[in-house]
C-alpha positions as CSV (number, residue, x, y, z in Angstrom):
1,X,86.4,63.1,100.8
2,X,86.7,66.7,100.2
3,X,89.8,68.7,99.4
4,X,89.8,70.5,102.6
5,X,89.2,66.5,104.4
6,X,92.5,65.2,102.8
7,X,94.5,68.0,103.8
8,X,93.3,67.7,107.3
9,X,93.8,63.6,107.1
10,X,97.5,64.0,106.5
11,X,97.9,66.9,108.8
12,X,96.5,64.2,111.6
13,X,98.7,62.0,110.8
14,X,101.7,64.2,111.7
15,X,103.0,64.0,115.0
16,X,106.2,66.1,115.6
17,X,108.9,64.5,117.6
18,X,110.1,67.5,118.8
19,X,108.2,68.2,122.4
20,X,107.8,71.4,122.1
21,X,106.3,71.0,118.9
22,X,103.8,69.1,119.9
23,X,103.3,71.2,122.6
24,X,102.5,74.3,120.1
25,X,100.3,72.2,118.7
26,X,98.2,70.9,121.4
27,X,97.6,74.7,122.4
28,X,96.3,75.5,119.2
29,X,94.1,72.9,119.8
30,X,93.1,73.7,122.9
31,X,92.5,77.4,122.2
32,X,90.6,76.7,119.0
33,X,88.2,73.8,120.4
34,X,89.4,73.0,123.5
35,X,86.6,72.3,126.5
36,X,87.6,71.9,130.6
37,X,84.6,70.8,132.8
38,X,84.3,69.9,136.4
39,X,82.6,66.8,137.7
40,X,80.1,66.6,141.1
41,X,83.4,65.6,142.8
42,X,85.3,68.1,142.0
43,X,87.2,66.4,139.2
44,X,88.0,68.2,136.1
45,X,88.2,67.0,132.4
46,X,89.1,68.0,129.6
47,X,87.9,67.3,125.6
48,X,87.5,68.6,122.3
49,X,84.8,69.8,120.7
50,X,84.8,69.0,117.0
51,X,83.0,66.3,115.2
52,X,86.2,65.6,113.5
53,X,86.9,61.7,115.5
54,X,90.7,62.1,114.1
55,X,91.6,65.7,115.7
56,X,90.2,64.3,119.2
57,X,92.1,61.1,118.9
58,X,95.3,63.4,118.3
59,X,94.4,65.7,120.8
60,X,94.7,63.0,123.3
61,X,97.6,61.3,121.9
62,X,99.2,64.8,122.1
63,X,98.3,64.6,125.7
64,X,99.5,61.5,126.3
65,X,102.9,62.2,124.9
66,X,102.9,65.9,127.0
67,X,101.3,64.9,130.3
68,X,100.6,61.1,130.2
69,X,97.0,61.8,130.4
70,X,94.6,58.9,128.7
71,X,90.9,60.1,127.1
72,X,88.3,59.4,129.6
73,X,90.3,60.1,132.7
74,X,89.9,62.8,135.5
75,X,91.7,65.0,136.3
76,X,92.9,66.7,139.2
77,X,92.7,70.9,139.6
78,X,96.8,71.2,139.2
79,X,96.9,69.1,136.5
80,X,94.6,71.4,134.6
81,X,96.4,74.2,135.7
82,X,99.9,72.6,134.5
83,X,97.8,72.6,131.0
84,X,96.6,75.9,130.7
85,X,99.8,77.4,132.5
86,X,101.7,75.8,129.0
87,X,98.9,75.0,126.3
88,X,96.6,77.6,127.3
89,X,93.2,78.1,127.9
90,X,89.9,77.5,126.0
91,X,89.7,80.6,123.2
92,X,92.2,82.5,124.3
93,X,95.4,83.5,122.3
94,X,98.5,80.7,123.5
95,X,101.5,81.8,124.6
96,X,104.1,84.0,122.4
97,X,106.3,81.7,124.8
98,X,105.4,78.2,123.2
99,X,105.2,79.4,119.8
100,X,108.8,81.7,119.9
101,X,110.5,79.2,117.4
102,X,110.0,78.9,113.6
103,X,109.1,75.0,114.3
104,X,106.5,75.7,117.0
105,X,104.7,78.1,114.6
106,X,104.8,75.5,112.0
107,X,103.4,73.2,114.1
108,X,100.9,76.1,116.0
109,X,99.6,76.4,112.0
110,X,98.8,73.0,111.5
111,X,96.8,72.6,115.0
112,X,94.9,75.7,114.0
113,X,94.0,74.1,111.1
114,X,93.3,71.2,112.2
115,X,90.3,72.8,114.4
116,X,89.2,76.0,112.8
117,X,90.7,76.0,109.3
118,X,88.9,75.0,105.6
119,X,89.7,75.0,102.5
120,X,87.4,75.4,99.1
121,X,87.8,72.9,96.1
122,X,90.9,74.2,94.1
123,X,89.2,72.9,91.1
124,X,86.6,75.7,91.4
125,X,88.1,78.4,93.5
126,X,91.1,79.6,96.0
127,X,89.9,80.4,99.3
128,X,91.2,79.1,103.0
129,X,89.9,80.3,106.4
130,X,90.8,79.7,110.4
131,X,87.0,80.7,112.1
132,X,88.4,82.0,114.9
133,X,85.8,83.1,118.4
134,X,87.6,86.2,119.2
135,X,89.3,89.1,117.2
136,X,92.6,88.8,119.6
137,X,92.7,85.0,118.6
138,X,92.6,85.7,114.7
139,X,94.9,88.7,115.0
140,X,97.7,86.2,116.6
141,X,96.7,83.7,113.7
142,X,97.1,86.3,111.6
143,X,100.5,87.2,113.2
144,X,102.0,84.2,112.9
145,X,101.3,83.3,109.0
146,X,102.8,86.7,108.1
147,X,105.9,85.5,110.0
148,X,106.3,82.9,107.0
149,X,105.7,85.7,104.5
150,X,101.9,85.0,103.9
151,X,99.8,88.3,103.4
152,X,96.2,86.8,105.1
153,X,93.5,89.3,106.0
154,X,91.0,89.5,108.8
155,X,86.6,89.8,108.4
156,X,84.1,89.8,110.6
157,X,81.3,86.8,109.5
158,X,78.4,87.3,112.5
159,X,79.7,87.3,115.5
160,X,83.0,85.3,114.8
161,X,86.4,86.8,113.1
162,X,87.7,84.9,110.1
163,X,91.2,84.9,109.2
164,X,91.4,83.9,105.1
165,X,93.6,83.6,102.4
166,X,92.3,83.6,98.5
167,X,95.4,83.5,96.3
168,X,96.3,80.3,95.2
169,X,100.0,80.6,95.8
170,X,99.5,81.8,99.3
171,X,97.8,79.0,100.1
172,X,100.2,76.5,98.9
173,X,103.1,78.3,100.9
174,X,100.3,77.6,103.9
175,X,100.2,73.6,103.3
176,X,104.3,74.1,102.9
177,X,104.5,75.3,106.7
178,X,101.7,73.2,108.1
179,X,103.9,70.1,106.4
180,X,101.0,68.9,104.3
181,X,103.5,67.8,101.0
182,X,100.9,65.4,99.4
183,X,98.5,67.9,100.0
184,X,100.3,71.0,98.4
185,X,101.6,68.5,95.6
186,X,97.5,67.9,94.6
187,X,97.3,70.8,95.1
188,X,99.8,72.2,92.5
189,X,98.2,69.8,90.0
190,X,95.0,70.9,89.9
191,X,96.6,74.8,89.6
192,X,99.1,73.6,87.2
193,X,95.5,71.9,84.7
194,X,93.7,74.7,86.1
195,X,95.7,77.3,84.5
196,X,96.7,75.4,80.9
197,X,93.0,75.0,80.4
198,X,92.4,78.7,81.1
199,X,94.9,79.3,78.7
200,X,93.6,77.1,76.0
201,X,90.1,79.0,76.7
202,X,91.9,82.7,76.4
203,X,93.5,81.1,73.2
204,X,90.4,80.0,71.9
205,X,88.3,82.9,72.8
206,X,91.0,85.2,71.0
207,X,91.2,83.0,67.7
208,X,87.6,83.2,68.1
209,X,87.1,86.9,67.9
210,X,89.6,87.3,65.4
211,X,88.1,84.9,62.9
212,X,84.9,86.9,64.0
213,X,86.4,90.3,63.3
214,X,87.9,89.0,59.6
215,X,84.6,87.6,58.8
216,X,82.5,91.0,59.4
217,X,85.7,92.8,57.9
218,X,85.6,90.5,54.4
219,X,81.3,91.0,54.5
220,X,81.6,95.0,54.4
221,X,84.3,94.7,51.9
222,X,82.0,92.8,49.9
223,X,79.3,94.7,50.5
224,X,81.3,98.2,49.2
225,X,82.6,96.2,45.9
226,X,79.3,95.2,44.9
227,X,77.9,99.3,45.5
228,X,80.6,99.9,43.6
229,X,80.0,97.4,40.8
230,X,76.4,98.5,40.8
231,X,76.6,102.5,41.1
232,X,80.2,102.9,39.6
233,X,81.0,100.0,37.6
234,X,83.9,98.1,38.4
235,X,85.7,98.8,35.1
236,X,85.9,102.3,35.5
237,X,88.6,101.2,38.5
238,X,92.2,102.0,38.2
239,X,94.3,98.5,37.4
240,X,95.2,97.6,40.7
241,X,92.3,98.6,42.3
242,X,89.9,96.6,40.2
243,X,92.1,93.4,40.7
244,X,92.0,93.6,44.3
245,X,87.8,93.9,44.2
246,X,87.8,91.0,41.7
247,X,90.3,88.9,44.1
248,X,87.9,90.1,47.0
249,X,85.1,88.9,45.8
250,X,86.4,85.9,44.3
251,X,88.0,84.7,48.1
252,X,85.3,86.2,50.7
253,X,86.5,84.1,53.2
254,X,90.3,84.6,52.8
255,X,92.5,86.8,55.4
256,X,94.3,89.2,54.0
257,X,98.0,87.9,53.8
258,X,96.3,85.4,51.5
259,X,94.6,87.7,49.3
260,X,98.1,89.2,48.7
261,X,99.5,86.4,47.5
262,X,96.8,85.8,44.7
263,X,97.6,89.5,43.2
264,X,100.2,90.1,40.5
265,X,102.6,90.9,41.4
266,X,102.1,89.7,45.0
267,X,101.6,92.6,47.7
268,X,101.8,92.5,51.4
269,X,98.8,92.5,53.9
270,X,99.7,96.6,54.6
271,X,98.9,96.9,50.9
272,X,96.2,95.0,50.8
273,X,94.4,96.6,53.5
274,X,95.1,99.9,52.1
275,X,93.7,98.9,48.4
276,X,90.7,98.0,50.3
277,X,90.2,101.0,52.5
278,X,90.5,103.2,49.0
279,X,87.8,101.0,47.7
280,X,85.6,101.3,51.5
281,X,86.6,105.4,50.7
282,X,85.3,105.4,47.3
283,X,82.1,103.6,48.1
284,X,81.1,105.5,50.6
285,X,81.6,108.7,48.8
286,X,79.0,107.0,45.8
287,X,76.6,106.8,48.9
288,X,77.0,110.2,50.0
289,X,76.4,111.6,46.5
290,X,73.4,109.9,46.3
291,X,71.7,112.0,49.6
């Protein structure tokens, strides 16, 4: 099962006790994939379309606990209109009404995603989205997560107005209001692995370059010493300056806080560097004479 399957597998499982929770979260239900029809007799129904089995079995059960009405059964005109008068209507925006408290938002957040939302792999990227049919639909979704401090923006996809978030963090607040705790806890994991082995990688990656850059640095070094040695002669060098070629090329491979320490007396890697720049100075000079 996917990431975005377990998250929605928990959220199924809650059922608020509170009834006006659960009537929040019917009519984010309903609005998202709600259906009404009317039969030859002038019977009406009502359903869900998803092809998620779990959100239609808690659609019903929510239903069941709101208006004692069983899956299968018809239902008469008023009773539908009881429905949409409090849960709403098919893809329209529900009631500010039955989502004015904190709780009922909560629980209006985890029906939406229950029937529009999705959610990427963590392991490979952050990204959650509610699909929602109209633009005043996603603009209340939208609404309503910024009441719980959650910056999520708003694109058009074809015809249909997404409502997504992409930072990590955001969308761990998300699972936090929808109640989702296993969820967000998983969640956290993966960030917390995600982000060491990022760091080991940066880590690696800079060692990398620096062993890089002293490697290149020592080969020029060498490479000046030896014009030197061959256009100059080494001997002609003052004292200290001739040491520090001979301790070059002696240790190619050897940073320069270590060359320091192999010079007598022992010198710092400021004064290393700057014995070798004079010796980088005095070689290129030799080439230029030779233009």
């Amino acid at each position: 099962m996917s990431f975005s399957g377990e998250v929605k597998a928990e959220l199924t499982r809650h059922i608020s006790p509170a009834r006006h929770c659960q009537l929040a979260e019917l009519a984010a239900i309903v609005s998202f994939c709600g259906q009404f029809g009317r039969e030859k007799d002038g019977k009406y129904t009502i359903g869900f379309q998803t092809e998620n089995n779990a959100l239609v079995k808690k659609g019903f059960t929510l239903l069941k606990k709101l208006y004692n009405i069983e899956n299968g059964v018809s239902l008469t005109e008023q009773e539908v209109r009881d429905i949409m008068q409090k849960a709403g209507g098919a893809g329209q925006p529900v009631s500010p009404l039955t989502i004015k408290n904190t709780c009922c938002k909560r629980a209006f957040l985890r029906g939406a995603f229950l029937s529009a939302g999705s959610m990427s792999d963590p392991r490979k990227g952050y990204h959650l989205e509610f699909v929602c049919s109209n633009e005043e639909q996603a603009a209340q979704l939208q609404q309503v997560i910024r009441r719980f401090d959650i910056e999520a923006k708003i694109v058009l996809r074809k015809k249909y107005y997404v409502v997504y978030l992409k930072e990590g963090s955001a969308i761990v607040d998300l699972l936090n209001v929808c109640e989702a705790p296993v969820s967000l806890m998983n969640l956290e994991n993966m960030r917390i692995i995600k982000e060491m082995r990022n760091s080991v990688n940066r880590r690696v990656n800079c060692e990398t370059a620096n062993i890089s850059k002293t490697v290149n640095a020592s080969a020029r070094q060498i490479e000046d010493i030896e014009y030197i040695r061959k256009h100059y002669g080494l001997e002609k060098l003052s004292g200290t300056l001739r040491e520090m070629a001979e301790v070059r090329l002696e240790n190619p491979d050897a940073p320069l806080k270590e060359l320091g320490e192999y010079l007598t007396p022992t010198v710092g890697k400021s004064g290393v560097n700057h014995r070798l720049r004079k010796l980088s100075e005095l070689a290129e000079r030799l080439r230029q004479s030779e233009i």
